[in-house]
C-alpha positions as CSV (number, residue, x, y, z in Angstrom):
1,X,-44.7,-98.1,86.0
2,X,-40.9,-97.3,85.9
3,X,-41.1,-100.1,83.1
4,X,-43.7,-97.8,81.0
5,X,-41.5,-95.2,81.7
6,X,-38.2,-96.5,80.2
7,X,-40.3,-97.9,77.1
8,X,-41.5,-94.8,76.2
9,X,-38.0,-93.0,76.7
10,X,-36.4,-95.6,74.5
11,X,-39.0,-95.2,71.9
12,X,-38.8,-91.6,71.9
13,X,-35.6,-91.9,71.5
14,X,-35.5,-94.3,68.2
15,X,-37.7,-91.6,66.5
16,X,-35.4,-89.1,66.0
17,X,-33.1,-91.8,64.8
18,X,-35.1,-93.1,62.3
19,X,-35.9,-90.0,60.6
20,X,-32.4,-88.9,60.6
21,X,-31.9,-92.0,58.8
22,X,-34.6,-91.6,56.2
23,X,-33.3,-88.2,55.5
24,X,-30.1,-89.4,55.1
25,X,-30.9,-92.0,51.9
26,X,-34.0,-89.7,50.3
27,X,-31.9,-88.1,48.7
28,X,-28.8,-89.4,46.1
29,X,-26.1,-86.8,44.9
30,X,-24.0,-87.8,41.9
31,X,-20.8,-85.6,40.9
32,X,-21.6,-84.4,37.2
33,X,-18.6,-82.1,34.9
34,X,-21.2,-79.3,35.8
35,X,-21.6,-80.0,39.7
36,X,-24.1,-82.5,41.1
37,X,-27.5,-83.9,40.2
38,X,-29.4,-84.9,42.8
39,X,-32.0,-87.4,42.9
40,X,-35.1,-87.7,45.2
41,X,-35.6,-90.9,46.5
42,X,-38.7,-90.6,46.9
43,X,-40.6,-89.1,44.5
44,X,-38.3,-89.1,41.3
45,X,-37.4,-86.0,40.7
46,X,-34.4,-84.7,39.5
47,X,-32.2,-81.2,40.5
48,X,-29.2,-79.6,39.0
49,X,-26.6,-78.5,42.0
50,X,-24.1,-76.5,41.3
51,X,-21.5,-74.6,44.1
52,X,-21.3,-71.1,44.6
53,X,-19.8,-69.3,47.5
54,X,-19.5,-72.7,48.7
55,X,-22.7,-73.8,49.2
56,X,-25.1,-76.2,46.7
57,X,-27.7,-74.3,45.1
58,X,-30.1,-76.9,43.9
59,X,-32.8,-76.2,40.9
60,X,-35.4,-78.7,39.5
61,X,-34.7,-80.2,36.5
62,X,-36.8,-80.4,33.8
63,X,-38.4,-84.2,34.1
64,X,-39.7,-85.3,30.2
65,X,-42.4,-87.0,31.8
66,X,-43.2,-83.5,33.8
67,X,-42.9,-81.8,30.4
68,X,-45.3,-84.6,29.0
69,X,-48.0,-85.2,31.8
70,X,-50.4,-82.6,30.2
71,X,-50.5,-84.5,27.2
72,X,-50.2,-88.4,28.7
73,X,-53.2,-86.8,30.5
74,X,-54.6,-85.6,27.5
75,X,-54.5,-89.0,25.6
76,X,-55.5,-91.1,28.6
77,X,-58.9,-89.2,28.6
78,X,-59.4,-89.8,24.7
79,X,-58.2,-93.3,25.5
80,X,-60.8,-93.5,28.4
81,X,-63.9,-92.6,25.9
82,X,-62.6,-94.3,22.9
83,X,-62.9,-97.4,25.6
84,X,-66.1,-96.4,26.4
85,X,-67.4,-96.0,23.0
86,X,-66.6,-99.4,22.1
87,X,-67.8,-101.0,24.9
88,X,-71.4,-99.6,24.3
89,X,-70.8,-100.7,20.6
90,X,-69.9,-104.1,21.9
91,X,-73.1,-104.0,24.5
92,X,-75.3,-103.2,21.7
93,X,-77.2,-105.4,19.7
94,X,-75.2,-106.9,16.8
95,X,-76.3,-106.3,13.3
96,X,-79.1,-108.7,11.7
97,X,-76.2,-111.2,9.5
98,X,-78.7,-114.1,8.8
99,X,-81.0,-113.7,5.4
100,X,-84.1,-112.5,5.9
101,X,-87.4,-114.0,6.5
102,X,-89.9,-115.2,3.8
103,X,-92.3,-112.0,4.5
104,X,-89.3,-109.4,4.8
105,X,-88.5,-110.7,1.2
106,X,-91.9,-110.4,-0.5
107,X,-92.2,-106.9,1.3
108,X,-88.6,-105.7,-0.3
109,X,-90.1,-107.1,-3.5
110,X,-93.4,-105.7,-3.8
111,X,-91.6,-102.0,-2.7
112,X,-88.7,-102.9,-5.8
113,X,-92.2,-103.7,-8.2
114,X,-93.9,-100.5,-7.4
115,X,-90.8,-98.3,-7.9
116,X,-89.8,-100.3,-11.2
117,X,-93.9,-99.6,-12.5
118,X,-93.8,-96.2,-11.7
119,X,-90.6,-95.4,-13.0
120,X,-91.7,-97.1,-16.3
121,X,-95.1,-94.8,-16.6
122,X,-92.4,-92.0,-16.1
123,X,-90.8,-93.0,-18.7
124,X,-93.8,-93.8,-21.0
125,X,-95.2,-89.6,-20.2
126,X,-92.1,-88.4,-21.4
127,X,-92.0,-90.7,-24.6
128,X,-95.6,-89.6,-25.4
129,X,-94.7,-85.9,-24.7
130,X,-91.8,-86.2,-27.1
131,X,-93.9,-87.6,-29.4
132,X,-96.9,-84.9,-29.8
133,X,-94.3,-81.7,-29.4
134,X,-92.0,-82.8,-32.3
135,X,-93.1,-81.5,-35.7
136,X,-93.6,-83.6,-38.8
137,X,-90.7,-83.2,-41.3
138,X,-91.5,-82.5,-44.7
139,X,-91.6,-85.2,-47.2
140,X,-89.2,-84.2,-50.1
141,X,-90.4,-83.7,-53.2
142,X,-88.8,-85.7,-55.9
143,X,-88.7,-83.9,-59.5
């Protein structure tokens, strides 16, 4: 039991230890002409320090990626349906490349024939209707 006891105490003990440490190195100050910039460890981010009244007065700095994030979102959205686009394009059945059958011919044919005959009685109509509306010339008379 006294065993337990002194475990527990030493391990309590460590704790406070440990995350004295860790707040120790999360963060990293570096001496700029302006005052200090001072890096989290941790996450990234970056603050301006500067002294007054002798004390650090630390502001977040303006990260590009921070500035960007609303449009790396943005694009990694578009990205996400163009991807998903494609892949039903992909999943699809591919376009008919060989030539086609024997009875698909004929059929394209005979469609090609009946457009090509009516189009030529067209044709023929307005040849005849030409024809009766336009009024004989005159012969000229030779003296």
């Amino acid at each position: 039991m006294r065993i337990a006891r002194l475990a527990a105490f030493a391990l309590a003990a460590t704790i406070p230890a440990a995350v004295a440490q860790e707040a120790e190195t999360r963060y990293t100050l570096e001496k700029t002409p302006d005052g200090y910039v001072r890096m989290d460890n941790r996450t990234g981010e970056m603050s301006v320090c500067t002294e007054r009244a002798g004390q650090l007065v630390c502001r977040l700095a303006a990260d590009e990626r921070s500035a960007w994030q609303g449009e790396i979102d943005r694009l990694t959205r578009r990205l996400d349906e163009v991807e998903k686009r494609l892949g039903a394009l992909e999943g699809s059945p591919t376009p008919q490349t060989a030539l086609p059958s024997e009875e698909q011919f004929e059929q394209s044919l005979t469609f090609m024939e009946r457009f090509f005959r009516r189009f030529i009685d067209i044709v023929k109509d307005l040849e005849a209707e030409t024809d009766t509306a336009k009024p004989e010339a005159p012969s000229p008379q030779k003296t």
